[in-house]
Every structure is written in structure tokens, then in C-alpha cells.
GULUMPA-212087 format. One record per residue (C-alpha): residue number from 1; residue in one letter; z, x, y. Coordinates in steps of 0.001 Angstrom, whole numbers. Layout:
N
rec k:NUM	r:a	zz:Z	xx:X	yy:Y;
...
***
This chain:
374
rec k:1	r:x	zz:193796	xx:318076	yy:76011;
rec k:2	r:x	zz:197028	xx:317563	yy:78079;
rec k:3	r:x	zz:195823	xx:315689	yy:81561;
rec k:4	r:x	zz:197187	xx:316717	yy:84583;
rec k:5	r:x	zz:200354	xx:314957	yy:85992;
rec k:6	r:x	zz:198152	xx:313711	yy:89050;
rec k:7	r:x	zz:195813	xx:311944	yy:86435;
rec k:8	r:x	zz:198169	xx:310554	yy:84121;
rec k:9	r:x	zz:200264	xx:309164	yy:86089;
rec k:10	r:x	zz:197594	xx:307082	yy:88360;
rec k:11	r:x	zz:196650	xx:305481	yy:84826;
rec k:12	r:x	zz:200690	xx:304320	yy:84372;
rec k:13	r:x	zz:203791	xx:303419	yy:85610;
rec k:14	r:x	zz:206335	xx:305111	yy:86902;
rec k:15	r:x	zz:209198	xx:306242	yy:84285;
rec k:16	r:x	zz:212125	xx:304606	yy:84389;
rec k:17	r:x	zz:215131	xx:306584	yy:83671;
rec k:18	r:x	zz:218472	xx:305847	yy:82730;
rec k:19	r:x	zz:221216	xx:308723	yy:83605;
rec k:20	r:x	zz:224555	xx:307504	yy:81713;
rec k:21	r:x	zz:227808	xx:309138	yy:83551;
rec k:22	r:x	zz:225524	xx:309166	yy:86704;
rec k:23	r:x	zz:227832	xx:309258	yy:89097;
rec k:24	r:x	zz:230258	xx:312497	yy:87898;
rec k:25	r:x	zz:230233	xx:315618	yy:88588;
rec k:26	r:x	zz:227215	xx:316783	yy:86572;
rec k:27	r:x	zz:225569	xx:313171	yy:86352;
rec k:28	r:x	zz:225234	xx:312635	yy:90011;
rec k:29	r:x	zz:223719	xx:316132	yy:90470;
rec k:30	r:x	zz:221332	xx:315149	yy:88358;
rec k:31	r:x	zz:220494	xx:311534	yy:89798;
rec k:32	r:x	zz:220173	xx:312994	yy:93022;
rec k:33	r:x	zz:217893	xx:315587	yy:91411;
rec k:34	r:x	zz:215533	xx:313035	yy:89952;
rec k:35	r:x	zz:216132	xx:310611	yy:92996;
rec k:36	r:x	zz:213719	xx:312834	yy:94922;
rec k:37	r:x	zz:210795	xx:312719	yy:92103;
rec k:38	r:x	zz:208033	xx:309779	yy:93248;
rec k:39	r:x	zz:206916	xx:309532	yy:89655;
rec k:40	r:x	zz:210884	xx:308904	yy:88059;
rec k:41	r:x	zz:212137	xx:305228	yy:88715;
rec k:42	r:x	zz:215957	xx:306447	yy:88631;
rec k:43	r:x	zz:218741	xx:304035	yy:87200;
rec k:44	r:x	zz:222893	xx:305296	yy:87622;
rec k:45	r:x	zz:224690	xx:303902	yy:84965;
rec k:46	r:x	zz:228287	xx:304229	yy:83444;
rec k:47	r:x	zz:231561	xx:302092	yy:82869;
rec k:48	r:x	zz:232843	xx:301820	yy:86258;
rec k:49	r:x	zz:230606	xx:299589	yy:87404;
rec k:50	r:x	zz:231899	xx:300364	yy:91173;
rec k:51	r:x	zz:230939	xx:304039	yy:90947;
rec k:52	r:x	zz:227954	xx:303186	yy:89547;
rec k:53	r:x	zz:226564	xx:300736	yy:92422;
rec k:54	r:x	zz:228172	xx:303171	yy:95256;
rec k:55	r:x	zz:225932	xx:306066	yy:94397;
rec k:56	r:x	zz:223220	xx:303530	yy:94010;
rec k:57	r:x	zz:223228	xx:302278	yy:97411;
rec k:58	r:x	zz:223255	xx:306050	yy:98911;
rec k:59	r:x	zz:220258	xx:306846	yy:96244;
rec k:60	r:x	zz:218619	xx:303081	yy:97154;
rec k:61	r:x	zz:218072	xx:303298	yy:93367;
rec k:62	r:x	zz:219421	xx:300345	yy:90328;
rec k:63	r:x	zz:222328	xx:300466	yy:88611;
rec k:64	r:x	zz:223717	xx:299396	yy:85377;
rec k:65	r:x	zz:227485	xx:299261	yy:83690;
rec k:66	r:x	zz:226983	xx:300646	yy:79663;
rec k:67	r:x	zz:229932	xx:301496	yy:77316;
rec k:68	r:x	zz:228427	xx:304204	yy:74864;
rec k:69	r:x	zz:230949	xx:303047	yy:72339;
rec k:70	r:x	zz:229755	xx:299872	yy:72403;
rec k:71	r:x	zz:226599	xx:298887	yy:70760;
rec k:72	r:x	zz:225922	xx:295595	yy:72503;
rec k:73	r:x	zz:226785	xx:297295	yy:75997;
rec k:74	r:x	zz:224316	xx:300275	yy:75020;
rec k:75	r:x	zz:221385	xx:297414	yy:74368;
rec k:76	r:x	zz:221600	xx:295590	yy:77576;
rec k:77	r:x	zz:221784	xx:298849	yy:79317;
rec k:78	r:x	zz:218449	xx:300622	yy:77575;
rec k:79	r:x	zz:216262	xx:297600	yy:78540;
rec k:80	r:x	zz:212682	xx:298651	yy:79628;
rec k:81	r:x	zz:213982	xx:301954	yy:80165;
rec k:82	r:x	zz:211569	xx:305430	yy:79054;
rec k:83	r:x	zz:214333	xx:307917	yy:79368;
rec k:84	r:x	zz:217662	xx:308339	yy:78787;
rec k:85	r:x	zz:219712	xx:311146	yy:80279;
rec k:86	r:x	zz:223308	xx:311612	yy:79146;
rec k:87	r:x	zz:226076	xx:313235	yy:81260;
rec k:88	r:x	zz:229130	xx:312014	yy:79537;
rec k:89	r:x	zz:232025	xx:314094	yy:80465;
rec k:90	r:x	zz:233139	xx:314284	yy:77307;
rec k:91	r:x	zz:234371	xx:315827	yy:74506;
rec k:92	r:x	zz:231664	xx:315474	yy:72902;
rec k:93	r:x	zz:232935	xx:316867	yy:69586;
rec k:94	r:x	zz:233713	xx:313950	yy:67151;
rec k:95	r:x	zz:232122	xx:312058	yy:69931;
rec k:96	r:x	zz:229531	xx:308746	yy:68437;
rec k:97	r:x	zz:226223	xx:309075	yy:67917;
rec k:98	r:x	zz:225554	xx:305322	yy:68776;
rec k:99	r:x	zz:223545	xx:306210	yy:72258;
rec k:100	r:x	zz:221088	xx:308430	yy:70418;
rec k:101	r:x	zz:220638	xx:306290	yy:67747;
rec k:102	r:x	zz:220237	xx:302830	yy:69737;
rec k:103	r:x	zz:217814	xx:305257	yy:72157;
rec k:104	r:x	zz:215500	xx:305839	yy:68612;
rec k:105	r:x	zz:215804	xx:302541	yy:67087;
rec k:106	r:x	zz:214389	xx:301524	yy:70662;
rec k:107	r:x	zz:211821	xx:303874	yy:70698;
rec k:108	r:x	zz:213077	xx:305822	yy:73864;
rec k:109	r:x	zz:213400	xx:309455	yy:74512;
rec k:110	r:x	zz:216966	xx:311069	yy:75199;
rec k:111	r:x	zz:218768	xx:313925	yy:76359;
rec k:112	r:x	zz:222029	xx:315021	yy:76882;
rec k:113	r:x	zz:224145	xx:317815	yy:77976;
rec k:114	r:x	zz:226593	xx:318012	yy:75207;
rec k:115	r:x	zz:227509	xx:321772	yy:74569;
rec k:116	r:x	zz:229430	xx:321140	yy:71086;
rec k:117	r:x	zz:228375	xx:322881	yy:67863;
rec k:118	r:x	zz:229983	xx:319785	yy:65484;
rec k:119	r:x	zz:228151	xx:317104	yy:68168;
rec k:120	r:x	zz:224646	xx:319164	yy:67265;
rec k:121	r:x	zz:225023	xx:319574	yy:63971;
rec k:122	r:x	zz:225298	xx:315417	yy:64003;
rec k:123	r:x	zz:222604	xx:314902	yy:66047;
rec k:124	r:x	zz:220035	xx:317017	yy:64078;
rec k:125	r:x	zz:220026	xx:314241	yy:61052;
rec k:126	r:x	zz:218968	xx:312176	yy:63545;
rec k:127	r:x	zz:215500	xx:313630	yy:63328;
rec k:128	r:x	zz:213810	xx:311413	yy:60608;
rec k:129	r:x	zz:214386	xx:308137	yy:62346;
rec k:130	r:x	zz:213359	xx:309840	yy:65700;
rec k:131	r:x	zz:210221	xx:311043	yy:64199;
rec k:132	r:x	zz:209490	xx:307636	yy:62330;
rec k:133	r:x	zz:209962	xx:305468	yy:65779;
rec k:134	r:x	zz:207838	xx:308764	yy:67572;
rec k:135	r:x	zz:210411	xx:309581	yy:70094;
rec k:136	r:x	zz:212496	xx:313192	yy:70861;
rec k:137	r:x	zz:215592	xx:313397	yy:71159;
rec k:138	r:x	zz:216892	xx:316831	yy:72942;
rec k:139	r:x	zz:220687	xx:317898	yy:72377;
rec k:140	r:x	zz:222745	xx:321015	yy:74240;
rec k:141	r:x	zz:220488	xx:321106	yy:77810;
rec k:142	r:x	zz:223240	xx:322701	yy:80560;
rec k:143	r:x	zz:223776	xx:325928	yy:81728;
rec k:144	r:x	zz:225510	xx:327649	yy:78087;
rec k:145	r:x	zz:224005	xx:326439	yy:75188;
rec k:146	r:x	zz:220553	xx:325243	yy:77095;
rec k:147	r:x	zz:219093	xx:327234	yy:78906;
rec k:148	r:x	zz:219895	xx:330990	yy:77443;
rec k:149	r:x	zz:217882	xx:330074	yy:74805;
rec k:150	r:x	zz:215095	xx:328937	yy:76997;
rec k:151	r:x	zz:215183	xx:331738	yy:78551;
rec k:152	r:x	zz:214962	xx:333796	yy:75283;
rec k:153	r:x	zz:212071	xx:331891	yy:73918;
rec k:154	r:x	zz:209713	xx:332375	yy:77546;
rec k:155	r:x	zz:209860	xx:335920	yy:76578;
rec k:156	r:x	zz:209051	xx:335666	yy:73033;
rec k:157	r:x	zz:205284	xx:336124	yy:73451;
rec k:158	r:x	zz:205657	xx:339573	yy:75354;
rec k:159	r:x	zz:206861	xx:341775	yy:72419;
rec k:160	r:x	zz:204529	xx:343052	yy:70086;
rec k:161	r:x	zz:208042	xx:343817	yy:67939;
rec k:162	r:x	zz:210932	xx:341779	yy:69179;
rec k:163	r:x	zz:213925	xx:344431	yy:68487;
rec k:164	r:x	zz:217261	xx:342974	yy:70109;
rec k:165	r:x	zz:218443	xx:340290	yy:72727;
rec k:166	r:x	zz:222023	xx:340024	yy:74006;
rec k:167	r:x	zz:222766	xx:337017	yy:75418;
rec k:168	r:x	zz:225616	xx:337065	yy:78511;
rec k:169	r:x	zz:227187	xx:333779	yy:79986;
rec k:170	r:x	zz:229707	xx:334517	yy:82418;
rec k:171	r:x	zz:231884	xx:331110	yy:84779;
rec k:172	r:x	zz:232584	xx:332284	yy:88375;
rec k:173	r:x	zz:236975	xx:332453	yy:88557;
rec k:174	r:x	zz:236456	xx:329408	yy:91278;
rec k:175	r:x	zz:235570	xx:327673	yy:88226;
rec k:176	r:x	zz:234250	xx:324300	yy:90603;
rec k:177	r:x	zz:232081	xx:323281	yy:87602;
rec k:178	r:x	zz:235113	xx:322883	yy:85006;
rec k:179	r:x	zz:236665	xx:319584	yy:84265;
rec k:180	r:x	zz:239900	xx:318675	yy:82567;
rec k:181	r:x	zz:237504	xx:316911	yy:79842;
rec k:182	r:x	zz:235526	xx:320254	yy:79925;
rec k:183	r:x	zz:238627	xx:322084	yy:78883;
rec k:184	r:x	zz:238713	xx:319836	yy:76115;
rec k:185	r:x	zz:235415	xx:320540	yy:74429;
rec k:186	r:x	zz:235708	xx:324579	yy:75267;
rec k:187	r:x	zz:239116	xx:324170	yy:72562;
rec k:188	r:x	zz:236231	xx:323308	yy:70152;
rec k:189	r:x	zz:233679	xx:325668	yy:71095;
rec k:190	r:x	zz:235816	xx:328641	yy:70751;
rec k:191	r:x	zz:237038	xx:327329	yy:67718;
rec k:192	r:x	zz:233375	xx:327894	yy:65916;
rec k:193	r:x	zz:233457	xx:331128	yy:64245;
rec k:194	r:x	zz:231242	xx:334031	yy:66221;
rec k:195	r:x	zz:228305	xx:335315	yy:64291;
rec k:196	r:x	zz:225634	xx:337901	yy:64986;
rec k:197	r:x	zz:222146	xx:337917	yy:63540;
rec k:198	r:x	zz:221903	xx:341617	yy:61990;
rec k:199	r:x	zz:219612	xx:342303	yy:58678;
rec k:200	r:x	zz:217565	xx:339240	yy:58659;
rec k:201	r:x	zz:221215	xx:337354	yy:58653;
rec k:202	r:x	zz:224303	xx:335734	yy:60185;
rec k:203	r:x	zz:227164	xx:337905	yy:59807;
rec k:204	r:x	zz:230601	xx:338784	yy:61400;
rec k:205	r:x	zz:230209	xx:340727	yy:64162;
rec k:206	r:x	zz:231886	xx:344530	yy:64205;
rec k:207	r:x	zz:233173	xx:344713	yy:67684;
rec k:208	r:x	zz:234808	xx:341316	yy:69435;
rec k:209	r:x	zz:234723	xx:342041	yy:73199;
rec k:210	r:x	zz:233049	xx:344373	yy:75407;
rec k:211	r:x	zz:233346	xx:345186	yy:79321;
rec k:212	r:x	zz:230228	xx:344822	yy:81212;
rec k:213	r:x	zz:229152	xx:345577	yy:84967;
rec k:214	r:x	zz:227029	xx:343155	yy:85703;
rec k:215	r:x	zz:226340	xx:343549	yy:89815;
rec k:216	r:x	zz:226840	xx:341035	yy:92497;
rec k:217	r:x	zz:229086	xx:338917	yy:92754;
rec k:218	r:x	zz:230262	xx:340059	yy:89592;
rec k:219	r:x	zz:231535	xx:343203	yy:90912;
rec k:220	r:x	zz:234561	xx:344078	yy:88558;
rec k:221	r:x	zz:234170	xx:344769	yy:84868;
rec k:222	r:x	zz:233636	xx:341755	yy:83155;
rec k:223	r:x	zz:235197	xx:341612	yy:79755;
rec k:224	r:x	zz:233403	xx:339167	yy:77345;
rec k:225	r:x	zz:234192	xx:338161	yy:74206;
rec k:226	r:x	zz:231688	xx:337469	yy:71029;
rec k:227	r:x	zz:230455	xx:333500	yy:71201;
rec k:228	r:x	zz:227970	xx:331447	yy:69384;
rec k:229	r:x	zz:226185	xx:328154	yy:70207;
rec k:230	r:x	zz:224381	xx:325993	yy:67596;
rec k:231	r:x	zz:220666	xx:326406	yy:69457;
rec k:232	r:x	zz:220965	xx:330373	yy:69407;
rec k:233	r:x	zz:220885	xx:329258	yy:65042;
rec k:234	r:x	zz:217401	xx:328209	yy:65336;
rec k:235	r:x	zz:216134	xx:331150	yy:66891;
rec k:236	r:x	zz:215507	xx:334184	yy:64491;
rec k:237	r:x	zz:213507	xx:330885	yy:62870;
rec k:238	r:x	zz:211675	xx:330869	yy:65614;
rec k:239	r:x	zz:211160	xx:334555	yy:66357;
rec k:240	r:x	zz:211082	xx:337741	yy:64651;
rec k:241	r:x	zz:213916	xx:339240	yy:66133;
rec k:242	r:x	zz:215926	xx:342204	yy:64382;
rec k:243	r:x	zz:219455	xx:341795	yy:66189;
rec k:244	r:x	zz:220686	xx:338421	yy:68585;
rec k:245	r:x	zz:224590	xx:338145	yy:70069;
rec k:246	r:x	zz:226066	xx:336038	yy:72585;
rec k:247	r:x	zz:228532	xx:336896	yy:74568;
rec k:248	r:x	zz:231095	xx:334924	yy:77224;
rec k:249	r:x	zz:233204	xx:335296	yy:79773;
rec k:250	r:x	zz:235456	xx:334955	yy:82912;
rec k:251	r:x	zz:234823	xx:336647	yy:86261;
rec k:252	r:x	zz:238595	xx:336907	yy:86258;
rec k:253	r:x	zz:239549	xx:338539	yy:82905;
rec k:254	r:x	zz:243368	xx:337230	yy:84062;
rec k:255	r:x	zz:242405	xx:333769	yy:84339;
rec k:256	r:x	zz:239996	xx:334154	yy:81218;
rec k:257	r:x	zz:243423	xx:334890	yy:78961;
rec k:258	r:x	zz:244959	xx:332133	yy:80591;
rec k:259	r:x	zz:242293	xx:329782	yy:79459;
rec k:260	r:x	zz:242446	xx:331322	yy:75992;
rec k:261	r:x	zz:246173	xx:331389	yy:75810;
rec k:262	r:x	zz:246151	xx:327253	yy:76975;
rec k:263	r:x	zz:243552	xx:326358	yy:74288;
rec k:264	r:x	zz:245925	xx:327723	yy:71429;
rec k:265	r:x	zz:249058	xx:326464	yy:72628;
rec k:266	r:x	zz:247587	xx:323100	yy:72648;
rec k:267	r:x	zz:247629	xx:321880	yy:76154;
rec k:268	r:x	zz:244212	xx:320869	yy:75623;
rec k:269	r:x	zz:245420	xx:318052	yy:73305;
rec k:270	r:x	zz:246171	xx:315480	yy:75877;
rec k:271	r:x	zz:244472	xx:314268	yy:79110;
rec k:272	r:x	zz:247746	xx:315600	yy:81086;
rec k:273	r:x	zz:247948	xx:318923	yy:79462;
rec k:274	r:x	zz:244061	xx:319438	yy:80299;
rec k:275	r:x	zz:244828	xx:318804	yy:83832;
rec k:276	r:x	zz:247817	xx:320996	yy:84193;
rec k:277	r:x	zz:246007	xx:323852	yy:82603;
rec k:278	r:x	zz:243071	xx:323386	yy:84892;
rec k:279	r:x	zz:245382	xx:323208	yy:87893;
rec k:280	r:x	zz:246985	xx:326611	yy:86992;
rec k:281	r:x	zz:243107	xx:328104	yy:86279;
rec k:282	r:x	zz:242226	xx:326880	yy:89562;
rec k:283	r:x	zz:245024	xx:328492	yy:91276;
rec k:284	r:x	zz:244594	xx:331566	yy:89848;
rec k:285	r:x	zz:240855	xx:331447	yy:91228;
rec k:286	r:x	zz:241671	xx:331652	yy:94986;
rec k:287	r:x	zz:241133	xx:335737	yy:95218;
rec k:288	r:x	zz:238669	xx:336517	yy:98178;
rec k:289	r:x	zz:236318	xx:337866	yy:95619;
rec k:290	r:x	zz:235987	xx:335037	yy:93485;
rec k:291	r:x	zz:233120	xx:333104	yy:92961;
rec k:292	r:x	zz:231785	xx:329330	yy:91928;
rec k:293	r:x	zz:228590	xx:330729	yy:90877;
rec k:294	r:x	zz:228072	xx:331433	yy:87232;
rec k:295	r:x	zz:225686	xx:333859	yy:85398;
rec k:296	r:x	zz:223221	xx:333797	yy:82742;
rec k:297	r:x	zz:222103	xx:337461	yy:81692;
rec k:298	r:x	zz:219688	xx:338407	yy:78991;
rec k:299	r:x	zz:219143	xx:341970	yy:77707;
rec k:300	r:x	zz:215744	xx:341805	yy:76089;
rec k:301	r:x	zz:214116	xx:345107	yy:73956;
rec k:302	r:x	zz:211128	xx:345204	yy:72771;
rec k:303	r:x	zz:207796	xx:347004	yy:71937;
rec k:304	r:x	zz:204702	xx:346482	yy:73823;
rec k:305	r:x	zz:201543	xx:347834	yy:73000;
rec k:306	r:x	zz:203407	xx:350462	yy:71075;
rec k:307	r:x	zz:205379	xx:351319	yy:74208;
rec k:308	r:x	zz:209450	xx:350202	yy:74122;
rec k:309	r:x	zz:210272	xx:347684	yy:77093;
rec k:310	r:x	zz:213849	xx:346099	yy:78435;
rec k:311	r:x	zz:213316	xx:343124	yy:79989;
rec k:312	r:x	zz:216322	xx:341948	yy:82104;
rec k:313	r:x	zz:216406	xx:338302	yy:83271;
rec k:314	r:x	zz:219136	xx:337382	yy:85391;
rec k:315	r:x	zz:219888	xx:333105	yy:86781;
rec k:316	r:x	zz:223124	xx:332897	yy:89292;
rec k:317	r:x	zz:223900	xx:329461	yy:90661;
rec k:318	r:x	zz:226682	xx:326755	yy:90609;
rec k:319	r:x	zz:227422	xx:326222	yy:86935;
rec k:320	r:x	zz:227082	xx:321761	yy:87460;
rec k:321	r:x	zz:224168	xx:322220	yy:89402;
rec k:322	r:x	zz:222160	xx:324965	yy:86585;
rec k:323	r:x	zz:223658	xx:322354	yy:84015;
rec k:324	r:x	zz:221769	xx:319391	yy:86046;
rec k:325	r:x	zz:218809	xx:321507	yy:86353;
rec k:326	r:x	zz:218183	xx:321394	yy:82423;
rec k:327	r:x	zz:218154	xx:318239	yy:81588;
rec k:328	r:x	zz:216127	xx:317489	yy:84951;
rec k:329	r:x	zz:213359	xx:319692	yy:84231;
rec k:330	r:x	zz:212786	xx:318567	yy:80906;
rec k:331	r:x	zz:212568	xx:314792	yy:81694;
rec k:332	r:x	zz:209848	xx:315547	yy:83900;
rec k:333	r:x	zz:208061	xx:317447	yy:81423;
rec k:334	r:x	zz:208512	xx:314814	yy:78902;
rec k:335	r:x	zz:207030	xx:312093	yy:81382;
rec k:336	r:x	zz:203909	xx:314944	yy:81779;
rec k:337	r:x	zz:203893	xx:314966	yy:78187;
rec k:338	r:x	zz:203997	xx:318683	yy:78155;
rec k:339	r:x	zz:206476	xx:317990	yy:75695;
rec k:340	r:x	zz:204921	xx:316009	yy:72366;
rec k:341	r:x	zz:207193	xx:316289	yy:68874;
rec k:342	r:x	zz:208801	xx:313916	yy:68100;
rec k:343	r:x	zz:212164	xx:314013	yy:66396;
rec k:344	r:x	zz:215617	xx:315368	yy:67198;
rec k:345	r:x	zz:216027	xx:318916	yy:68221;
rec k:346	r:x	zz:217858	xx:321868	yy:70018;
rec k:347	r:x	zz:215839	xx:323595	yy:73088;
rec k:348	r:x	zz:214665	xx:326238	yy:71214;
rec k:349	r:x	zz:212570	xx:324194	yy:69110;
rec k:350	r:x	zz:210762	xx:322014	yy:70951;
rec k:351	r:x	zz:210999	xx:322928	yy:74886;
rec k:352	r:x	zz:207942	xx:324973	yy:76790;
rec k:353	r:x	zz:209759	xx:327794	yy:77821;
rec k:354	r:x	zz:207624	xx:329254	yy:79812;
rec k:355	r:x	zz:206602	xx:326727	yy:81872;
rec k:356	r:x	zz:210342	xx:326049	yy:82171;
rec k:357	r:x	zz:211426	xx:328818	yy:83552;
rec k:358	r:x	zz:208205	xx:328852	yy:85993;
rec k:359	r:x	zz:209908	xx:325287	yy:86964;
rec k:360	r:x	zz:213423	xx:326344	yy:87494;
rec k:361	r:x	zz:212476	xx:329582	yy:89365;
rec k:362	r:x	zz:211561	xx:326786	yy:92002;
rec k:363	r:x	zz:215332	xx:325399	yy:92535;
rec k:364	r:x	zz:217496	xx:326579	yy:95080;
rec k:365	r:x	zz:218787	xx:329689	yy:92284;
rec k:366	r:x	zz:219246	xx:333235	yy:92145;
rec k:367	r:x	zz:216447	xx:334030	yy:89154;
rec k:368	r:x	zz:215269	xx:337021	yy:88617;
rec k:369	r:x	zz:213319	xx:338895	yy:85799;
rec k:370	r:x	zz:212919	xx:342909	yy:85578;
rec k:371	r:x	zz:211048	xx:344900	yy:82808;
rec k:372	r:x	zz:210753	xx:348722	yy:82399;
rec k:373	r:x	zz:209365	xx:351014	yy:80082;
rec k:374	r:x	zz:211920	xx:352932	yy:77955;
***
């Protein structure tokens, strides 16, 4: 029987947790986040050690300098700490595994926001030594991969027959939540070849883009193209599900090709070609009708009781701050213990879905969930 967070917590200490790249964009988002929970004793930590003790002071919380390449650094950092939350900027493609692995051999739980399908597929042969020190270790927790997938599992119990999800991710043309180093890792996420499950497998898919309507403040068509994520993998294991695509996109199908066009010509390939091409992507994002929010949709069909349903969830909020609200939620349910395999996972696999969307329908977002008969 799980005890109640009340209970368990009066028998122990509070949690100490350790957010790495605390102080940027998404990492201080998040230690503000967590600074605010009475049971979470929150540490900032990163390289610059002056960022680290500024944000600190306004959060009246400890600090600590760790270089994640460094394997020494990484020990003196992780002392008597439960949980480790990692907001590296990034790229995290062909990025080290040392953090996670250091977090195991210690015998501490971690998560990070890393969105890359190479980074994943790392991480997942992590699992054995995770499992052997009894630890979990949770990979791809932001806004797209993270919590689509969440969402998709919360509804899995509702479907007598589970025919079709497609899964919509859409960045706001302000685009406040992109990075230079975010740039950087999108030239390897596009790079992974789309699939859709169809058949009972992974195939091709037959049409590339489409043009959705997708409401306030999307107003315009929004033309997405085919994308896959290395959690969305795990889920026909997960579910019986007869179709599954993903699809992303730009509220400004303009400044969407100029991404695109960017990535292949390389500019990507150095920290001063990232930054020109986000200069030029935030320029183009000025129009009145632009927005910073970005969405997460999910068309759900089903049959319930033998009658069909579409269930249509819908999240809008600032991409960082749905990013920070991932990895937030799911420390606290690990220190409630609502979480309990041990290992090295994706979402899908291991998070309560329900209960976290029930969490993050509490935040400051735009969440809402609609089902009709068909």
C-alpha cells in the first residue's frame, strides 16, 4: 500500500534535489518550480559558479559548481543528494552519459529533459545497472517528446478498442522557448527518419504534411509535417493501438521553412551560425498574431462500451515553462513514491499518467480534454 505524502514524509527527510543547468532558461523555471515545494530541499547547480549562487540567493536555496563532463566534478556535486534533475542546454545528441551513470552507480534517481532520439537510445542500456543499484532513471520529460506521450497513456484505460491517436506539437512563431543550442539538437531530431505505426508495425508514412485548423491562437492553417520521437516507440508495446503518428509544426509556416531551410544548409553546425539563424527566426516572429505559447493536441478514437468515442485533449502554455512542468511533476511523484521501477526508461513506461495529467491540470496552463460519441 502506497502511504499518503502527509504520512511519509513526517517519517523522513526532506528530498534533496540537485537541478544541473539550474539557472537557464528551462533550469531556472524549474528551480523556481520546486523552490516553492516544503517537502523538496532544492540545490542550483552548473559550471558558472556565479550564475549558480545568484539564483541561489533570490531562491535562499544551496548551490553547487558540477562539470557533467567531468567525473570527479559530477561526484562532489551528487553528494547526499536524492534527485537529480538535468536541464543541460544541450545538444544532447552524442552528448555523455557520465551524469546518469555516476547518478546509478550512486544509487540516486535522475531525470532530464533531453529530447534526442540517439541520446535515448543510449540511455536505455543504462537500465541493468539502474535496476541492480534500485534507482530510475527517466529520459525525454519536456514539452515534445514528454509529455504527448503522457498524455496518450492517461487515456489508455478509456477504450474498450484503442483505434487511432494523432499526436500534434505545434511552437508559437514568437518562438521565446528556442535557444541557439536548441537549434542544434532540432538538426538531429529532424534528421530521424518519420515512421507511423500501421498493421501492427513501423512503416513509412504515405502522406508527409498536412494543414490543420487548430483554434485559438492558432488561427491560420497550420501546416505540419510527419515527426517521430523515441518514447512514441514504446507505445503500441504498451497499448493496443491500431494506427499512432506524430506530427510538428510552426505557427508561422514562413518561419517553419526558414528553420528547415537553416538546418540543411548547415548553419546549425557552429555556435555562430545557430545564433544567426535564431536571430532571423525571431525576427520573422514579430507579426501581431504571433504567439509564445505552444500546443500539444491529441486526436484520440476509440470504442467504448461498443459505442465509437473522439477524445480531444488540448495543453497551450509557454513551451520552457510546459518543458519545466515535466520534469517537476515527476520528481515529486518519485519523492511520493507513486513512482516504484527501477531502471532506465522513457515516460511511457514507467510514469502514472493519469495522476499526471490530474497534476499538471493544476499549473497556470490552458488544458483541456473533450470526448464525444461518434
Amino acid at each position: 500500500m502506497v502511504r499518503s505524502r502527509h504520512d511519509r514524509l513526517n517519517n523522513m527527510n526532506e528530498q534533496k534535489v540537485l537541478v544541473v543547468g539550474g539557472y537557464g532558461t528551462v533550469g531556472s523555471l524549474v528551480s523556481e518550480l520546486l523552490a516553492t515545494d516544503e517537502y523538496i530541499e532544492l540545490v542550483v547547480a552548473g559550471r558558472n559558479e556565479s550564475k549558480a549562487r545568484k539564483l541561489a540567493q533570490t531562491l535562499q536555496c544551496e548551490w553547487r559548481t558540477i562539470d557533467i563532463s567531468n567525473a570527479p566534478s559530477i561526484s562532489s556535486a551528487l553528494q547526499d543528494i536524492d534527485v537529480i534533475i538535468n536541464c543541460f542546454s544541450g545538444p544532447f545528441t552524442h552528448a555523455p552519459l557520465l551524469l546518469p551513470e555516476l547518478a546509478a552507480q550512486a544509487g540516486i534517481h535522475y531525470l532530464d529533459v533531453a529530447g534526442s532520439y540517439e541520446y535515448a537510445e543510449r540511455f536505455l542500456k543504462l537500465n541493468p545497472l539502474a535496476a541492480k543499484n534500485k534507482v530510475t532513471l527517466i529520459t525525454a520529460l519536456g514539452a515534445s517528446p514528454g509529455i504527448p506521450g503522457i498524455a496518450l497513456m492517461s487515456a489508455k484505460d478509456d477504450f474498450e478498442v484503442f483505434e487511432s491517436a494523432n499526436v500534434m506539437f505545434v511552437l508559437g512563431a514568437k518562438i521565446d522557448g528556442i535557444s541557439a543550442s536548441s537549434l542544434k539538437e532540432l538538426k538531429y531530431m529532424f534528421a530521424v527518419k518519420p515512421l507511423v505505426w500501421r498493421d501492427d508495425q513501423w512503416m513509412p508514412p504515405k502522406d508527409s504534411d498536412r494543414k490543420e485548423y487548430l483554434g485559438k491562437p492558432f488561427e491560420k492553417g497550420i501546416y505540419l509535417g510527419i515527426s517521430l520521437t523515441r518514447d512514441l516507440l514504446i507505445i503500441p508495446e504498451l497499448i493496443q493501438i491500431n494506427e499512432l503518428s506524430f506530427w510538428s509544426g510552426s505557427q508561422s509556416t514562413s518561419q517553419g521553412i526558414a528553420m528547415l531551410l537553416g538546418l540543411k544548409l548547415g548553419l546549425t553546425k557552429s555556435d555562430r551560425g545557430a545564433q544567426f539563424l535564431l536571430n532571423v527566426l525571431k525576427r520573422m516572429g514579430q507579426a501581431k498574431w504571433a504567439t509564445s505559447d505552444a500546443l500539444i493536441k491529441l486526436e484520440l478514437m476509440g470504442t467504448n462500451r461498443g459505442i465509437g468515442q473522439k477524445r480531444t485533449i488540448k495543453i497551450y502554455c509557454e513551451e520552457n515553462y510546459m518543458t519545466a512542468l515535466a520534469p517537476v511533476i515527476i520528481c515529486q511523484q518519485l519523492i511520493e513514491e507513486k513512482i516504484v521501477k527501477h531502471g532506465a526508461f522513457v515516460p511511457p513506461e514507467v510514469i502514472p499518467a493519469g495522476d499526471f495529467m490530474d497534476r499538471l491540470g493544476n499549473f497556470p496552463i490552458r488544458y483541456s480534454v473533450k470526448t464525444e460519441d461518434i
